[in-house]
N, C-alpha and C positions, 0 to 999 in steps of 0.2 A: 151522245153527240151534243143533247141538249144543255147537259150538263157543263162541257167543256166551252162552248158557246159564251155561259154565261157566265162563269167565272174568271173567261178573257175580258170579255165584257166590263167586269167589275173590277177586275184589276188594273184595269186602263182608266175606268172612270177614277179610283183611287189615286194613281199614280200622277194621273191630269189635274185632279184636283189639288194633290197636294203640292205638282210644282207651279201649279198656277199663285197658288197663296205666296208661294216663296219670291215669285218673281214681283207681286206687288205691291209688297210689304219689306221692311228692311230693318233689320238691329233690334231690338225689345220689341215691338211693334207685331214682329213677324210672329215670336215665339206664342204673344200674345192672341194673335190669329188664328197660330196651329190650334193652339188649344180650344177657340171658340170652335173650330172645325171638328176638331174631337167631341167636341158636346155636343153639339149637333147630330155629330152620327151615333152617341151613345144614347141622345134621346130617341131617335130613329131605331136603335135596336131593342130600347124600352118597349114602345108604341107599336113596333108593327106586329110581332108575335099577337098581341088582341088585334089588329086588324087581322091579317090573317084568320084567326079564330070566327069574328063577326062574316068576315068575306064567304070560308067554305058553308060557317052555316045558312047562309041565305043564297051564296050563285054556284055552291059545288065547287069542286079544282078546277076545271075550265074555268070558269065563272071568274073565281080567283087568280087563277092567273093572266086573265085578259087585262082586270083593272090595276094590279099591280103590274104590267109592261106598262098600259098608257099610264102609271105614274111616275115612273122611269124612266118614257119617251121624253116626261118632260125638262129631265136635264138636258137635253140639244137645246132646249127652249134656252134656259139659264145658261149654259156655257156659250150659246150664240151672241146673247148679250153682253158679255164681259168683251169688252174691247182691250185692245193688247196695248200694253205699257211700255211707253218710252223708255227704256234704261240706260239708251247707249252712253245717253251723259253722265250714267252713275257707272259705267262699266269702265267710262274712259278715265273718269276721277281713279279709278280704283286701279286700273294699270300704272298709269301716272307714277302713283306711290309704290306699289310695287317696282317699278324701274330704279328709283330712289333707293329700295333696298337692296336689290341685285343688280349689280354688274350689266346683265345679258338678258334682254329684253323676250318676255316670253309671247308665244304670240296667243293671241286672241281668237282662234279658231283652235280645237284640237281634234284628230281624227277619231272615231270610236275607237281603234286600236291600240293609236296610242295612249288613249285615256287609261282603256284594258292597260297596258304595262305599266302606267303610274299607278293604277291600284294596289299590284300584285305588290309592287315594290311598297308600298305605302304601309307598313309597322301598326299606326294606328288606327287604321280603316280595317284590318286585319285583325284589330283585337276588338272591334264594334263591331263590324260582321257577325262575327263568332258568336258574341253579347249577345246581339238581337237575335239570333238563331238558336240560342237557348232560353231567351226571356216569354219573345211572344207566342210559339208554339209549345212550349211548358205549359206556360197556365190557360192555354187555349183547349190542351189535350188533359190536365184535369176540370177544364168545367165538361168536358162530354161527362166525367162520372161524378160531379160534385154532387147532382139529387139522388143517386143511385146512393153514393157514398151516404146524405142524411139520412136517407131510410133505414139503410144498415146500423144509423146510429138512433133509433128510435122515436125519429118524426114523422109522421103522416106526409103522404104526396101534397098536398095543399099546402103546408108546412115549408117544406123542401123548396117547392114553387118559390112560393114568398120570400126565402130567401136568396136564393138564388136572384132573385128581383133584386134584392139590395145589393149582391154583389153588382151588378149592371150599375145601380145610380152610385155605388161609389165611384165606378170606372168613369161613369157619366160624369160626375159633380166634379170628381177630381183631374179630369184632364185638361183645366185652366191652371191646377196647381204649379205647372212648370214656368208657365207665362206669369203669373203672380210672383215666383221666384226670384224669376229675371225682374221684373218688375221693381219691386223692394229691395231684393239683396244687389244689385248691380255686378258686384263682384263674384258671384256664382258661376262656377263654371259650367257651363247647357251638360258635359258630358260626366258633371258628379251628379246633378240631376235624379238620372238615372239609374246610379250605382247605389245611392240610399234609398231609392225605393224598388228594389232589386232586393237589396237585402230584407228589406222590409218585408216581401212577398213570401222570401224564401221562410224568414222565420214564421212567419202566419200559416205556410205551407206544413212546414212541420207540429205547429201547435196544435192545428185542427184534429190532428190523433189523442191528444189527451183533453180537446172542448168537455166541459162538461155539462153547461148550461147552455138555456138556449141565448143569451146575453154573447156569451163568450164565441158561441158559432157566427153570429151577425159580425161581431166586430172584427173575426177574426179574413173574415168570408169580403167585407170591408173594405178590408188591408189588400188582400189580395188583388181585390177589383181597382181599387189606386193604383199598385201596380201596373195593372194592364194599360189603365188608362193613362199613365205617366210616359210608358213605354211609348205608344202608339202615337201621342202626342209628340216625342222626342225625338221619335227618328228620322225627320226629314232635316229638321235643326241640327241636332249632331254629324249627320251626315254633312251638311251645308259650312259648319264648323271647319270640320277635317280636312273636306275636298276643296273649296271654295267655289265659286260659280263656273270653273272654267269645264271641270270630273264631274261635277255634281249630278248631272241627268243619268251620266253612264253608270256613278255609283248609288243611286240611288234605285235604279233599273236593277243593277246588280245584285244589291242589298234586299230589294223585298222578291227577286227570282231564289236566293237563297232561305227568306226567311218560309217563302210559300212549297220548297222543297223540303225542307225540314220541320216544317208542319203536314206537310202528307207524309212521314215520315217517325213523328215521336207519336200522333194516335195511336196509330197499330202497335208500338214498340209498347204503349204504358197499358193497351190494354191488351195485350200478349203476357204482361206481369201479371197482371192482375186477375184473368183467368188460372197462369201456370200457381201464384202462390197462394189462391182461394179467399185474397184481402187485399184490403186498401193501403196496408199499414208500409211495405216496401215499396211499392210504388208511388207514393206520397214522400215518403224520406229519400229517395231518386229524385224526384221533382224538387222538392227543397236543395241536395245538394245539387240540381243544376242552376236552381236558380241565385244561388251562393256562388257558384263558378263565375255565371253571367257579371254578379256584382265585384265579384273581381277583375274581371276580363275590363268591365266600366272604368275602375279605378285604375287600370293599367293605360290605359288608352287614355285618360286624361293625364297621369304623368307623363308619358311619349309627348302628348302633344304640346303639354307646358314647357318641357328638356326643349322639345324643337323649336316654340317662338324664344324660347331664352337664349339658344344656339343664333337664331337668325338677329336678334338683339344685340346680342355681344358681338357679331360679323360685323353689323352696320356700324356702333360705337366703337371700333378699332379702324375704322377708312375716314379717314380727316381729311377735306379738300383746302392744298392751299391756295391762298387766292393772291391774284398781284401778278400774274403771269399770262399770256394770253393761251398757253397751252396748263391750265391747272395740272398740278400731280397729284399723286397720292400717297401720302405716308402710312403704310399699315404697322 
């Protein structure tokens, strides 16, 4: 029960935090955000394993787990303080224009249901779903056996430890790399983003069966960890991309209930392999071609959604108002 508690808990703090960032930040600015937010929590998963460690050996599990709740309590403290941001003025700029492109004026309130039926219908929220339910529980469910995995490959647990640690600070360092992106490249699409470093992962995924140095393990171990943390950083972005602010809560609710079901989900599955074949080496090449799926499924979903602003582009450049009339027409 304890268990379930807290990973309602945690899910809700995640999900608060990440739509709180979206709502007070906007356009480069946000993506930039995210990313600071994923360093944050990647330093935080650097650092607390040695807290932890320092905690049990001086106050025992009780002990430990009393001062880590009150360090936790004190996000009420932090999110108490965040005062809530006026948007309406940027909500209403942003319908404004919107009505400009369509005809028929959408409203500004949507029910959770009907948000549910614009999802299901929605093509490229359908092939990023899909994406992020093979990307972040993939490489989630081989780091449970990446140290197992190095010892099989002849380094000492200390060894193993250590790197493992450097997968973390890539995942840490690089999840500003998407907000840098945006940043510099302007014209970067949020949702190619994460299809070249998807691919990126998958290939690193498959390489680590033929590592042969300890060089080639770090760098490979690396890559993988940029993936995670590209992912993680991306998803509330591309979701906010797709949806726009109207779907956005309900698909983003949607999106990590799916990502958090098919990560309790592909554990058991890769180490059910992994037991059944007595090696890492198929259940590794599984994990790589899913995460080569994923970077596909990325690439699909960015073509969808480019075809769709090019469709709604070409609609509006074909409705010409004449003027000179007290009832304007329209020549399509």
């Amino acid at each position: 029960m304890a268990s379930i508690s807290t990973g309602i808990g945690f899910s809700a703090t995640f999900i608060s935090a990440v739509t709180s960032v979206g709502e007070y930040f906007e356009g480069k600015s946000k993506l930039m955000a995210l990313s600071f937010l994923t360093f944050g929590s990647g330093c935080g998963g650097i650092s607390i394993p040695f807290l932890l460690h320092f905690l049990i050996e001086e106050f025992g599990w009780r002990g430990c787990l009393l001062v880590i709740g009150g360090l936790m309590a004190n996000m009420t403290c932090f999110f108490a303080v965040c005062k809530p941001l006026s948007i309406g003025l940027q909500q209403t700029t942003k319908a404004n224009r919107l009505k400009k492109v369509d005809s028929e004026t959408k409203p500004t309130e949507q029910g959770f249901t009907k948000s549910l039926r614009s999802l299901v219908t929605n093509k490229v929220y359908i092939a990023h779903v899909v994406a992020m339910c093979f990307t972040q529980p993939i490489i989630n469910s081989s780091l449970i056996f990446i140290i197992d995995f190095l010892t099989t490959k002849g380094f000492d647990s200390e060894t193993a430890i250590l790197m493992y640690l450097y997968l973390q600070i890539g995942s840490t360092l690089c999840g500003v790399v998407p907000g840098l992106c945006k940043k510099y490249i302007p014209h970067t699409s949020v949702l190619i983003i994460p299809a070249c470093f998807t691919i990126i992962g998958s290939t690193a995924t498959a390489l680590l069966l033929h590592a042969e140095t300890y060089t080639q393990y770090v760098v490979l171990l690396v890559c993988l960890g940029i993936t995670l943390g590209v992912s993680v950083t991306t998803v509330s972005v591309t979701t906010m991309k797709i949806l726009g602010p109207h779907d956005y809560l309900a698909g983003l609710g949607v999106l990590m209930t799916m990502i958090g079901i098919s990560g309790s989900i592909s554990g058991p599955v890769a180490g059910y392999f992994v037991d059944l074949t007595g090696s890492y080496t198929k259940p590794f090449y599984g994990m790589s071609a899913c995460l080569g799926l994923a970077g596909g499924l990325f690439v699909l979903a960015a073509v969808l959604k480019r075809k769709s602003n090019n469709n709604q582009s070409d609609h509006v450049s074909d409705i010409t108002v004449v003027e000179g009339d007290d009832n304007p027409t329209f020549s399509i």
